[in-house]
N, C-alpha and C positions, 0 to 999 in steps of 0.2 A: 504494500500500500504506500503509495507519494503521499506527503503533504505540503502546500505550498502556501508560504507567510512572504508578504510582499511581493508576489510575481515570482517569486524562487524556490525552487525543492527543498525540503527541508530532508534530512538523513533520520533515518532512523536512531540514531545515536541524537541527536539536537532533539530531535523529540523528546525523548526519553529524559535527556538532561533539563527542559523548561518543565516538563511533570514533576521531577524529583525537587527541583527549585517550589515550585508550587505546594508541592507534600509539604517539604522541609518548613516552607514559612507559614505556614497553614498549624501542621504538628508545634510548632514553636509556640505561634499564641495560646495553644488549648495548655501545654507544659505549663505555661506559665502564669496560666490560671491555678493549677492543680497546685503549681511548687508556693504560691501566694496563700493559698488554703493550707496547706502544710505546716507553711512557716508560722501561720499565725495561731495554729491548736499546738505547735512547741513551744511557741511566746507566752503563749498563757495557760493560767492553771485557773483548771476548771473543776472545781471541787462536787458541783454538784453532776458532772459527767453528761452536762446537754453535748457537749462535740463530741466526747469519747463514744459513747454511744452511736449519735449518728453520723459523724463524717471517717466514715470508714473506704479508705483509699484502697485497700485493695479488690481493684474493679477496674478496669481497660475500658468499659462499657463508654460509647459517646453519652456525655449528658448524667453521667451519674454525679459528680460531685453539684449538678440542680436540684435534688434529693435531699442533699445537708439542709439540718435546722440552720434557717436564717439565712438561707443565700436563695437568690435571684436570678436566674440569668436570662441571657437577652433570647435565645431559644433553649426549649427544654429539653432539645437535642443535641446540644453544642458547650462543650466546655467553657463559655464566656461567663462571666460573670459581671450581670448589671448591677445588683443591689447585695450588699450584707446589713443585715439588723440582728445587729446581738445583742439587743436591749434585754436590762432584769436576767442577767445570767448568772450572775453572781462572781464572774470572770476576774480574776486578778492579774498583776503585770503592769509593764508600762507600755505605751503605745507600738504596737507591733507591726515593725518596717515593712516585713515581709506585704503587706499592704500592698507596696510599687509594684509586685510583681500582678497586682489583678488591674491591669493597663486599661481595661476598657471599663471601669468600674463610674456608674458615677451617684451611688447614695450608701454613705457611711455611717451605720446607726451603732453606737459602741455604748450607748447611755445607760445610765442605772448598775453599773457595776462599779468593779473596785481597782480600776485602774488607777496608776500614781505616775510621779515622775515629769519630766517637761513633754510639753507636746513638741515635738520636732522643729526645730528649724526651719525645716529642708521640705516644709509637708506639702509647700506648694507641686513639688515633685516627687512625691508619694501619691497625691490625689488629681491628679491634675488638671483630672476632666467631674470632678466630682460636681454636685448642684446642691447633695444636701449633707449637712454634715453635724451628727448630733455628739459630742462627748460630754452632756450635761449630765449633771448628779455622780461623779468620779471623784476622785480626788487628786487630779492634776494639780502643780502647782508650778510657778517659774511664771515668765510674761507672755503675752500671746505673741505668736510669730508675724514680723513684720511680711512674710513672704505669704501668708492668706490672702494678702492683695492681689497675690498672682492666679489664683484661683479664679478667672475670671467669670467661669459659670457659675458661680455660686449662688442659690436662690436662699437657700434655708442656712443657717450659722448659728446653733445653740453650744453656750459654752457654759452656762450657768449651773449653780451649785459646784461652784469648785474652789480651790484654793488660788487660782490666779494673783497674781501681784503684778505691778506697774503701771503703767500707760498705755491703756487702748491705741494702737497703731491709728496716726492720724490717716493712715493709706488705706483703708479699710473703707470710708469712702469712694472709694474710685471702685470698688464692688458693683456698675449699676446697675444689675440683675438681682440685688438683693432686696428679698421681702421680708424675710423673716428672720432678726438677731436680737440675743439675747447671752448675756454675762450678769445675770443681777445672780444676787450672792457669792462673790468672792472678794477679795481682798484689793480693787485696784482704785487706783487716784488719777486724778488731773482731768484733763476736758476729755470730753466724749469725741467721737470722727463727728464729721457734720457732711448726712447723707443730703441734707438740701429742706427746704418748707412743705414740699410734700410726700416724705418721705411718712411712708408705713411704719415706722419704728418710732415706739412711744418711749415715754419714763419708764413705764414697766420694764423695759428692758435693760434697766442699769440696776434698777433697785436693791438695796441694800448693799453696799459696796461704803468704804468710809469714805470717799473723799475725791466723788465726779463729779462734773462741774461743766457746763456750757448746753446749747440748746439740743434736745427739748428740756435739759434741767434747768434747775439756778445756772444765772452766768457767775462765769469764772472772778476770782475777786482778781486782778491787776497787781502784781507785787509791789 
C-alpha cells in the first residue's frame, strides 16, 4: 500500500515513524496524568483511607484512574484529568507538587482538610490552566504567592480559614476573570488588591483578618 502527504510517496518506514511519534505523544499525556495521581496519594497521608481504597493503579485499562474518589476527567475514557475535589478528606501534608504533572487540569478543590506549610511559589506553574481553586479551611501559612496573578483563568480563588500572613499581592487584581475571592480568616494586613467599583467581591471576603485596609473596607490611614 502507497501513501502520499504533499504530492509525495511516503515509505513504509515514514509511516510507521509519524504513528509511533503520535503513540509516543498521545501515551505521554495519559502517563502523566497517572504519575500526577500517584505523586499526590505519596504526598499525603490519608488516615481515613478514601484514596487507598479507591485509587488503585494497578489497571492499564483507558479511563480507569476516572473511577478515583474525586477526580474528573475531560472523557470517561481517557486518562485526562479535568477536575480533583478532595474536599472533607481528612488529608494531611503540604501542598502536593506532583499536581504539574495533571497539565490539562483546571478545578483544584483541596478544602477542609489538614494541609500545612506555604503554598508554592511557583503555583502559577503547577496550575496553570486552573479557573477554580479552593484551599480554604487548611492550615496553610506563609504569604500568598505573588505568581497567582499568572493564573490568568482564574474565576473562583478561596483561601480562607487559614493561617496566611502578609500582604494580599496588589497583582491579584489584574485576575479579570475573577468572581469569586475570598481570604477572610487568616492573619494578613495592609490594603486589599483593588479589583475596580464593580467588582463582585465584597467585605465578606477579607473578614476577620487584623489589619486590611482600603476599598471595599475602611480606607487605608496614610502614614
Amino acid at each position: 500500500m502507497k501513501m502520499v502527504l504533499n504530492g509525495r510517496p511516503l515509505t513504509v518506514l515514514v509511516v510507521v515513524s509519524i504513528w509511533l511519534l503520535l503513540s509516543c505523544g498521545l501515551s505521554f499525556g495519559v502517563q502523566s496524568d497517572i504519575d500526577c495521581l500517584k505523586g499526590i496519594k505519596a504526598e499525603l497521608e490519608d488516615p481515613y483511607g478514601y484514596l487507598n481504597t479507591s485509587w488503585n493503579f494497578n489497571n492499564n485499562t483507558e479511563g480507569f484512574i476516572c473511577k478515583f474518589t474525586g477526580i474528573e476527567c475531560w472523557h470517561p475514557d481517557e486518562n485526562k484529568v479535568l477536575n480533583i475535589r478532595l474536599s472533607d478528606m481528612g488529608l494531611s501534608g503540604q501542598f502536593p507538587g506532583a499536581i504539574k504533572n495533571c497539565t490539562s487540569l483546571t478545578g483544584l478543590d483541596l478544602s477542609s482538610n489538614k494541609l500545612f506549610g506555604n503554598i508554592p511559589k511557583n503555583i502559577s506553574q503547577i496550575i496553570q490552566f486552573v479557573t477554580t481553586l479552593d484551599l480554604s479551611s487548611n492550615n496553610f501559612s506563609g504569604e500568598i504567592p505573588v505568581s497567582l496573578a499568572n493564573c490568568t483563568y482564574m474565576n473562583v480563588l478561596k483561601l480562607d480559614h487559614n493561617r496566611l500572613t502578609g500582604q494580599i499581592p496588589a497583582e491579584l487584581s489584574l485576575l479579570a476573570r475573577l468572581k469569586q475571592f475570598s481570604v477572610a480568616n487568616n492573619l494578613l494586613t495592609g490594603p486589599v488588591p483593588y479589583f475596580g467599583p464593580n467588582s463582585s467581591i465584597t467585605a465578606d471576603s477579607y473578614a476577620n483578618n487584623p489589619g486590611l485596609c482600603g476599598f471595599p473596607l475602611d480606607p487605608c490611614q496614610s502614614a
